[in-house]
C-alpha atoms as one frame of an Amber mdcrd trajectory, in Angstrom:
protein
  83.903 -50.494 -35.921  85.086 -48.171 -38.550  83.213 -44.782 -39.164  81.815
 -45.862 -42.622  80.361 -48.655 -41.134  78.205 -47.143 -38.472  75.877 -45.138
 -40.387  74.080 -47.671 -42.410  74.025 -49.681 -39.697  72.764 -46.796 -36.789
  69.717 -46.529 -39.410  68.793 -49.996 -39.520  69.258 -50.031 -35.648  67.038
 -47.846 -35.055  64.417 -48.714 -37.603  64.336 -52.212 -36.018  64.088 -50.269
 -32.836  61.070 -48.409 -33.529  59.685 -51.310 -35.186  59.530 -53.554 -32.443
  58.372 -50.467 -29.779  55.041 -49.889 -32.161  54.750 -53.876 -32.461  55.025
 -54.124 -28.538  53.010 -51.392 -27.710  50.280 -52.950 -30.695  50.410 -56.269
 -28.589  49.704 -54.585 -25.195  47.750 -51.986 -25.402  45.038 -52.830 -28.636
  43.052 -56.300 -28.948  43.479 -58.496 -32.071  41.618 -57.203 -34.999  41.022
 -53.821 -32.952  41.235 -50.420 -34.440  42.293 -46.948 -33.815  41.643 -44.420
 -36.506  43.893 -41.638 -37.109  42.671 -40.693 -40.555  39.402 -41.279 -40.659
  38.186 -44.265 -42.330  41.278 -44.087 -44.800  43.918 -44.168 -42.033  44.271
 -46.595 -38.709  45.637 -49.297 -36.884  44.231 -52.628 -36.794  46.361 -55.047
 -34.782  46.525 -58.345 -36.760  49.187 -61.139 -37.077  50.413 -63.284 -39.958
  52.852 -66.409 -40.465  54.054 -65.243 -43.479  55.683 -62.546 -45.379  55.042
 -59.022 -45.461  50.998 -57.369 -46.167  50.050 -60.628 -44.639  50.869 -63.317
 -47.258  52.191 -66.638 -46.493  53.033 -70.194 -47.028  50.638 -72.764 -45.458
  50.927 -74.951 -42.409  53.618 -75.468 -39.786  56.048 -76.774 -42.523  55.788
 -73.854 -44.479  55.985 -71.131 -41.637  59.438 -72.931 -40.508  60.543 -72.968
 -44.407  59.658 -69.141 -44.712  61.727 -68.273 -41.109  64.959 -70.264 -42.178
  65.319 -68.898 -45.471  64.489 -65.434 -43.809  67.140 -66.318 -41.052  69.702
 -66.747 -44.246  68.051 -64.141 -45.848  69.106 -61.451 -43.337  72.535 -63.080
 -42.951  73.477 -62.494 -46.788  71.614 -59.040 -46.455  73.693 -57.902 -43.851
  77.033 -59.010 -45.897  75.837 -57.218 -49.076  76.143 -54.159 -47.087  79.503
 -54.476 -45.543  80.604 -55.360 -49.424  79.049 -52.331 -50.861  80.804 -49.736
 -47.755  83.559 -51.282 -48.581  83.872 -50.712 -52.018  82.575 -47.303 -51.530
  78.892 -47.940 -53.937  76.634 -45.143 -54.081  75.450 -43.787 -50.492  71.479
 -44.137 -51.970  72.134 -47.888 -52.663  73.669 -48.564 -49.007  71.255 -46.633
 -47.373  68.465 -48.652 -49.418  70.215 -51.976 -48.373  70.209 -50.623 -45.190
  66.232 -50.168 -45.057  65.949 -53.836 -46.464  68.273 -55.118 -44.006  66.255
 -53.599 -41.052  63.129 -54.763 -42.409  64.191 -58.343 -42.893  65.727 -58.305
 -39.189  62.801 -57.003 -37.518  60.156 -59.057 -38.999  62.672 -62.450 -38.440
  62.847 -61.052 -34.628  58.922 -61.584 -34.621  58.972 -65.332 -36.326  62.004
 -66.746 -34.280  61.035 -65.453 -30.703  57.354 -64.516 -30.605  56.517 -67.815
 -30.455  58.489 -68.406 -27.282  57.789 -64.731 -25.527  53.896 -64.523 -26.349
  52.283 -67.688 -27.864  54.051 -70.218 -25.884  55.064 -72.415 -28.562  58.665
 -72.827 -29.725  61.211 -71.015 -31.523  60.769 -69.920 -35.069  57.257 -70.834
 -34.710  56.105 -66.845 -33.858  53.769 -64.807 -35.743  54.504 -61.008 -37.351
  52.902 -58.401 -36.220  51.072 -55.804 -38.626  48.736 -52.882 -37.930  49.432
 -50.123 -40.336  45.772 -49.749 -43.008  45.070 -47.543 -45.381  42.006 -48.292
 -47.037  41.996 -45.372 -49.008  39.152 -45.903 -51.264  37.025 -48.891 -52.257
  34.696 -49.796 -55.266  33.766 -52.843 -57.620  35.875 -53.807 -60.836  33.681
 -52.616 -64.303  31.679 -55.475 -66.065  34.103 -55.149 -68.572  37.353 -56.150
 -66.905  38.084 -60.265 -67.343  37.632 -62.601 -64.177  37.305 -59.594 -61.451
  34.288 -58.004 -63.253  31.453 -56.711 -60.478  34.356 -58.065 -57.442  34.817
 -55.536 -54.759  38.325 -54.240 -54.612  39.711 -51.821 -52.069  43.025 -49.526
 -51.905  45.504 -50.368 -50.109  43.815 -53.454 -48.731  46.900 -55.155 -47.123
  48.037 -54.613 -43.610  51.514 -54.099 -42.709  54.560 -52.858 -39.793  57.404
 -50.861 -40.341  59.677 -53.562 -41.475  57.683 -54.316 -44.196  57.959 -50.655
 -45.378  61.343 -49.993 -44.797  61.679 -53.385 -47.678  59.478 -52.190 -49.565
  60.794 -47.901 -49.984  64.197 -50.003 -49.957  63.251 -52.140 -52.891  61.160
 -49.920 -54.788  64.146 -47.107 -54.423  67.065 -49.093 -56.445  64.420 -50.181
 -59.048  63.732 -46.637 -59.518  67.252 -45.363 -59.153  68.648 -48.878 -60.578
  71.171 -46.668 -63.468  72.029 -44.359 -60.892  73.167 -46.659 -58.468  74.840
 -49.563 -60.310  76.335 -46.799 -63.654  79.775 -48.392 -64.686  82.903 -46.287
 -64.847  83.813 -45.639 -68.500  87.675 -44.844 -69.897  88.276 -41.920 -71.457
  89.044 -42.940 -74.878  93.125 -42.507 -75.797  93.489 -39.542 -78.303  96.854
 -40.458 -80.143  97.365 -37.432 -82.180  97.101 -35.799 -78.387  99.727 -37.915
 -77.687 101.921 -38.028 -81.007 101.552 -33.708 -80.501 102.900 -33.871 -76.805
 106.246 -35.821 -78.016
């Protein structure tokens, strides 16, 4: 493998690496919906699983949960080509090493739905669950009477649960939104002076 290639791809190695160490160790050592607080009560792990998508949403029933790992499975595929196109034709190293965060996020949740299911909940293949324990329920309260449909609801921040992968998409994502000019600027000609030119003759 060329030079230019291993980079981007060493990061999302190891990211899906260190991803599946935490969710293994998660699995073995905590019980579901068990906690271990590291901040406080704004900081912890609470070892839950989900058949969906990342901070725990999902598409319902078996159907759905197979839909969701296929088009993750082609997902990652596509990913993973994007970023062999864009080292090849030398884009900006902040937009590979952003695809590269995606890319390791999308592998190393689609490691947990295609062979959890087989290694832990002995069912079948693409049938496994993700694996989330990252919280950070930083602070809570109730919407004002004022606000439309969620007036007097209880809302906390940041309510959803999540792993590794999911934040390597997300910093990934959020990243070339941010940087989205940056990244993607197009190359503009110099406009041709003539009287330069017409002088130089």
């Amino acid at each position: 493998m060329k030079l230019q290639y291993i980079k981007p791809f060493a990061i999302a190695a190891l990211i899906v690496i260190v991803d599946q160490i935490i969710k293994t160790w998660v699995r073995t050592h905590m019980n579901f919906d068990s906690e271990i607080h590291f901040l406080g009560n704004h900081g912890m792990l609470r070892y839950t699983e989900n058949n969906g998508m990342a901070f725990g949403w999902e598409l319902g029933g078996r159907i759905g949960k197979l839909v969701l790992t296929i088009f993750r499975l082609f997902a990652v595929f596509g990913i993973g080509y994007g970023l062999i196109y864009l080292v090849q034709q030398k884009y900006s190293r902040g937009l590979i090493l952003c695809v590269a965060l995606i890319f390791a996020g999308a592998l190393g949740n689609i490691i947990d739905s295609t062979f959890y299911g087989l290694i832990y909940q002995h069912g079948n293949i693409f049938e496994g669950r993700v694996v989330d324990m990252f919280y950070f329920p930083l602070f809570e309260g109730h919407y004002p009477a004022w606000v439309p449909i969620l007036h007097d609801r209880h809302y906390e921040f940041f309510e959803p649960i999540f792993n590794l992968a999911d934040a390597a998409i997300s910093i990934g994502v959020i990243t070339i939104l941010l940087f989205q000019k940056r990244y993607f600027k197009h190359e503009t000609e110099e406009p041709i002076n003539l009287n330069n030119e017409i002088a130089e003759e």
